[in-house]
Each structure stands twice: as structure tokens, then as C-alpha cells.
N, C-alpha and C positions, 0 to 999 in steps of 0.2 A: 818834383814835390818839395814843399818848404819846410824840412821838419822842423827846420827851425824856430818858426813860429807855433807848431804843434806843442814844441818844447817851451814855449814861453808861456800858452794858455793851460799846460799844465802845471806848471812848475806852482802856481798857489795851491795844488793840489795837497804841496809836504806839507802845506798849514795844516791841515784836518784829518790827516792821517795817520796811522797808528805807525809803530815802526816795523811792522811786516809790512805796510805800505809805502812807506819811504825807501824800503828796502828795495820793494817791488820796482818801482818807479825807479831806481837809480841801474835795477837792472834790464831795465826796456831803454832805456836811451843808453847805456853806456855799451852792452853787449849786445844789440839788438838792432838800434838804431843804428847805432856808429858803424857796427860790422857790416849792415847793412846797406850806409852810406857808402864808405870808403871803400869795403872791397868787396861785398857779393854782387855791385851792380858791375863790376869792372869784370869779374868772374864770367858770367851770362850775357855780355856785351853782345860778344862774338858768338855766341851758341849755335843762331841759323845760317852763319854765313861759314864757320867751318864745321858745319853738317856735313860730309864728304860722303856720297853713294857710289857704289862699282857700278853705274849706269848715267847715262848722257841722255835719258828719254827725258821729252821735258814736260816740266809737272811732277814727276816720281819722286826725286828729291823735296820734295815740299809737301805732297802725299806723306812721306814716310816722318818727314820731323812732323808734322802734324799728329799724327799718328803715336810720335813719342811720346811730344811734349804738347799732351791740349792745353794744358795750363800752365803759364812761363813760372817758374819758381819766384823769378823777382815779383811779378805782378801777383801771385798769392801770398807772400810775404806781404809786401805794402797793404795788399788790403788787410789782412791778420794784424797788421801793426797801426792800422789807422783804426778798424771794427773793435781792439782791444781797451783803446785805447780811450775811446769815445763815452761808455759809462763814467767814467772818472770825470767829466763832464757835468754830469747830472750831481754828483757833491758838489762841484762848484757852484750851478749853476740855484741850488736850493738856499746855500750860503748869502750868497747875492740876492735872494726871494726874502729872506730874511732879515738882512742887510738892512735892506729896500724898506721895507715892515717897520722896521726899528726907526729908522730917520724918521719915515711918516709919524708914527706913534710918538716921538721926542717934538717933535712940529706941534704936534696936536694939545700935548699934554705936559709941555716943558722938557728943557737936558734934566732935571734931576729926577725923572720916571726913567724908568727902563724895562721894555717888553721882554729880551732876553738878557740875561747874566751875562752868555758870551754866545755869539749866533753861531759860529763854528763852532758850538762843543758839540757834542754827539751824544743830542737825547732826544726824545721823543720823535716827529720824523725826520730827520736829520738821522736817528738813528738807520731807521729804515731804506734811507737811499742809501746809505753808506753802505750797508749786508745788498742789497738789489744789487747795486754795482758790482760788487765781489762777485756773487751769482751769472752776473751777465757775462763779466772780463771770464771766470772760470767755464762757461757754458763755450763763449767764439772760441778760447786755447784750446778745447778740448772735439770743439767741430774742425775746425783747420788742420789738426793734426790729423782726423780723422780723414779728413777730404786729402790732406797729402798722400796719407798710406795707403789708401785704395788711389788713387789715380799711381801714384809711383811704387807701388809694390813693395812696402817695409822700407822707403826709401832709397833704394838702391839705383846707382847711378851708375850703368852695365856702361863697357866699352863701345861694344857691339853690339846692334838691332839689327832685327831683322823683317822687311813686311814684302808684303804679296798684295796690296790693294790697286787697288784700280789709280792712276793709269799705266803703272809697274805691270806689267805681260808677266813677269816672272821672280821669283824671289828674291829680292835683292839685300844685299848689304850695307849699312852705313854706318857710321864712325864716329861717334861723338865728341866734341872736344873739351880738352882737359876734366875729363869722367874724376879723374882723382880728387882735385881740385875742387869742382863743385862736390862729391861728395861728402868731403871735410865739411864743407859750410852747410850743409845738406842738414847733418848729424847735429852739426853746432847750432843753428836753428832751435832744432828737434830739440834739443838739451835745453835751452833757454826756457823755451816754451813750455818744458817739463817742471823746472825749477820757477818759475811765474805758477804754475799753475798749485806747485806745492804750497810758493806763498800765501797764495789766495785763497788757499784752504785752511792753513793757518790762523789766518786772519779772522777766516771768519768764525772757526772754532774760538777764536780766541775775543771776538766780540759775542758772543754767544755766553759764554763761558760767563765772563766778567758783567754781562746784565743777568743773567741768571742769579751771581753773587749780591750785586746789586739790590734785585727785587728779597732775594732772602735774607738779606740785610735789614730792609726794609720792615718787611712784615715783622724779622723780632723785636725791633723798635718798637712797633705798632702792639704788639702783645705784652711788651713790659709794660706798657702806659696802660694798657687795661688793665693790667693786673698790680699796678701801684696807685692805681685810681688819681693820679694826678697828672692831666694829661700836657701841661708847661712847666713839668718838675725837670730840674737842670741834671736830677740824678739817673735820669730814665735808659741812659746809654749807659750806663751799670746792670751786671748782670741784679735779679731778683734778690738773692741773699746778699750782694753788696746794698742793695739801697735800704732791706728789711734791717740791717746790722748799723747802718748808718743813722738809719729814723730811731732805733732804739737806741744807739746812742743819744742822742740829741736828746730823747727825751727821761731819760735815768740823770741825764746831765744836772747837775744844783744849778738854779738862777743865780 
């Protein structure tokens, strides 16, 4: 897999992100990717080939890792790391919708018109895919973990198995290798994806937060101009009693 390039069509991402998202982001490639890269694939290399069973029947040994491990760890990781990763895409890809918009619209009507102020800032639906995304990345962290824990049991990565299935005649033993070892990376995963998932919650309280302030910003603006009856008065972003004390000055004032 090329993360590398995963890593390049995101990386415009830190333009339009807040800094729980650049946060996020720096914690998916550097503790996630990279661990993932360099040492959890070197980890799980060898997993099926030093599966060791107390039996020589053939087929049993491959019955019973089967049985372990329906879903290779690396290959649920990857996808988790690819399905997470992939909303972050649609901010980009709206930016670029936008983009696009803007050139046409300067074509049509000259460089000194301008349809948006700045196409990556994060308003109107730009807002919207920005909070979708969050939504989405926090919905897959939180199915993946899910699917790890119920297929591997609180993640726990035992010494010793044991199965009776067919074409095993009888109970057998097998030995899984280096249990310690993936379990460390097992956990460190699980911890990652716990801390993503806190950021992204974050964020999006915190985009929430800040239009909320936003729109009641707004509206008081909007009710002092009603009620100073001038609605291109320069004094209107003063509270009531500053602009009432101010027009009385002005006008007690001697010409």
C-alpha cells in the first residue's frame, strides 16, 4: 500500500483545519501510520507460519488459525486507516468545487469580482462538510474498535488456543507467536484510535460552539440597528447606552 501518497493528498488537509484537526492528522500518520508501517506489519509477518499445533493432521493447523484469527489485525487496521481517513477528502474535495467556481466566476466577470472572500474558510457548506466529516471519521473509530472487540475478545492476545473443529478428531493445542508483542501493538492501536476519536469530538463541540457564538453575535448586531433606527450607523457594534450617550452627546454639543 502507498501511504505515501495517502500522506500527500492529505496533507492540504492542514489548510482548512482547525487545530484539533491538525492535531488529529499529525496523530494518524505519525503514531498510526508509521507504527503501522515500520513495525506492526513486521510483527504479524510471521503469525501463520509460526502458528504451532500439538497435531500433524493436515488441514487442522489452518482450521484452528482460521478459527483464531478470521480477521488478520494488519488487514483491519489498513482498512480502519484507509475508511478513516477518506471523509477528510470530501473537505478537500468541496474546497476544489469552490475553487473551480471562483476561476469560472473571475473569467466571466473579471479578477476584481470575487464570489468567495477565501473558498477554504469554513462557512456556509464548507461548514457542513467539515462537522459530516468529523461525524463520519468518529462513526468508522468507533465501528472498528467495535468489530475488534467482539471478534478478539477485549483484545486480548492469549498464549494458547484451543479448538475441536473439524478436520481436528480431537482438541487440540496451538501456540501463537510472539502473543506479547502483538498485544503491546494491539493496545497501542486501541489507544490511538481512542485519542482520534476524543479529538474528533472535540472538534466538533468546538465547531459547534463557535457558530452558535457566531450566529448570537449576529442577531445582537441585528437588534441594536433596530433599535438605533440606523441601520449603516458606524456606532451600531456598541452596546445601546454607548451609542444613546454618544448621539446625546453629539447633539448637546455648541456648533
Amino acid at each position: 500500500m502507498d501511504w505515501k501518497g495517502l500522506e500527500g493528498l492529505l496533507s492540504g488537509v492542514n489548510k482548512y483545519s482547525t487545530g484539533f484537526g491538525r492535531i488529529w492528522l499529525s496523530l494518524v500518520f505519525v503514531f498510526r501510520v508509521l507504527v503501522f508501517v515500520v513495525a506492526a506489519e513486521r510483527v504479524w509477518s510471521d503469525d501463520q507460519k509460526d502458528f504451532d499445533c500439538n497435531t500433524l493432521m493436515p488441514g487442522c493447523p489452518n482450521a484452528c488459525y482460521n478459527q483464531t484469527f478470521p480477521i488478520s489485525h494488519i488487514r483491519l487496521w489498513a482498512l480502519q486507516l484507509i475508511f478513516v481517513t477518506c471523509p477528510s477528502f470530501m473537505v478537500v474535495m468541496h474546497v476544489w468545487y469552490r475553487e473551480e467556481r471562483e476561476r469560472k466566476y473571475r473569467a466571466k466577470h473579471g479578477d476584481d469580482v470575487r464570489l468567495y472572500d477565501n473558498p477554504g474558510q469554513k462557512h456556509g457548506g464548507l461548514w457542513w462538510t467539515y462537522l459530516l466529516s468529523l461525524f463520519f471519521k468518529t462513526g468508522i473509530e468507533v465501528l472498528f474498535l467495535y468489530l475488534l472487540h467482539y471478534i478478539y475478545r477485549n483484545f486480548n492476545m492469549p498464549r494458547k488456543v484451543s479448538c475441536d473443529i473439524w478436520p481436528c478428531q480431537h482438541q487440540v493445542d496451538c501456540y501463537i507467536a510472539r502473543p506479547t508483542e502483538k498485544r503491546i501493538f494491539t493496545y497501542f492501536m486501541v489507544g490511538a484510535s481512542a485519542i482520534c476519536i476524543v479529538l474528533n469530538v472535540c472538534e466538533i463541540l468546538y465547531l459547534i460552539g463557535m457558530r452558535v457564538l457566531r450566529c448570537s453575535h449576529r442577531s445582537s448586531m441585528a437588534s441594536t440597528r433596530r433599535n438605533c433606527g440606523e441601520p449603516y450607523c458606524t456606532d451600531c457594534s456598541l452596546p445601546m447606552t454607548t451609542y444613546k450617550s454618544a448621539t446625546l452627546t453629539k447633539e448637546l454639543k455648541p456648533e
